[in-house]
C-alpha positions in Angstrom: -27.1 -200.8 8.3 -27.1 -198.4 5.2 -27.9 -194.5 6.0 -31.3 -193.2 4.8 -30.4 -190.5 2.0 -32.2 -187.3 2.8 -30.2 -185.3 0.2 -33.3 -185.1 -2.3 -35.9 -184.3 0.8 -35.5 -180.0 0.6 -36.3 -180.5 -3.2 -38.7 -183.3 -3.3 -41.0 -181.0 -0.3 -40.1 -177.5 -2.0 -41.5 -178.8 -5.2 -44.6 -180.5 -4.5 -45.2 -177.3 -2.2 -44.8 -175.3 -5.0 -46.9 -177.5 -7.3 -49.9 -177.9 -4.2 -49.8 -173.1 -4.3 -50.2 -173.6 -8.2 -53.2 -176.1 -8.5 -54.8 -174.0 -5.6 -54.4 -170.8 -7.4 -55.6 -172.6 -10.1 -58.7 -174.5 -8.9 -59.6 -170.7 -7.1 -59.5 -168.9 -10.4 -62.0 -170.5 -12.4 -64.6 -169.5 -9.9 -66.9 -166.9 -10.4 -67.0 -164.6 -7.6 -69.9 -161.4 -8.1 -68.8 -158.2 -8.9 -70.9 -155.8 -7.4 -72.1 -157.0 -4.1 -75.5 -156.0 -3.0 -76.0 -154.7 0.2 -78.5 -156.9 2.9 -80.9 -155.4 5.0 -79.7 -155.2 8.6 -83.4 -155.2 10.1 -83.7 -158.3 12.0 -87.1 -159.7 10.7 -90.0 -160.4 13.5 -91.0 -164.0 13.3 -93.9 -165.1 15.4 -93.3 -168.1 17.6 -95.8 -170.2 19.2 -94.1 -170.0 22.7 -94.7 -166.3 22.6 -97.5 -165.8 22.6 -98.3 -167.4 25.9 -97.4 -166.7 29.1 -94.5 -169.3 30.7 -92.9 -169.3 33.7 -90.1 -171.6 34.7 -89.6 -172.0 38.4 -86.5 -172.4 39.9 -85.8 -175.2 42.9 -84.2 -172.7 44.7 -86.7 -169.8 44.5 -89.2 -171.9 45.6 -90.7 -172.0 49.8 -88.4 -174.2 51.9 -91.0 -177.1 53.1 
């Protein structure tokens, strides 16, 4: 039974690793990233909800009278 031949493996993985970095770098540079950042309110904004504005109650099983 013939030996596998892994004396090409450290180059074959070094250079597609190397070549996977460069089309990474590559793809990430042609986007268009803004330069001056605006800054975002940090209010939280009110929004009115339907369930608010009545008055719920959930009762628990346990907080209610033993029968």
């Amino acid at each position: 039974m013939p030996q596998l031949d892994t004396s090409t493996w450290f180059i074959t993985i070094l250079s597609s690793t190397i070549t996977l970095f460069v089309l990474m770098q590559l793809k990430i540079s042609t986007l268009n990233f803004p330069q001056n950042p605006s800054i975002k309110s940090s209010k939280p904004v009110k929004k009115d909800n339907p369930w608010e504005l009545k008055w719920t109650k959930i009762y628990s099983p346990l907080l209610l009278p033993q029968q």
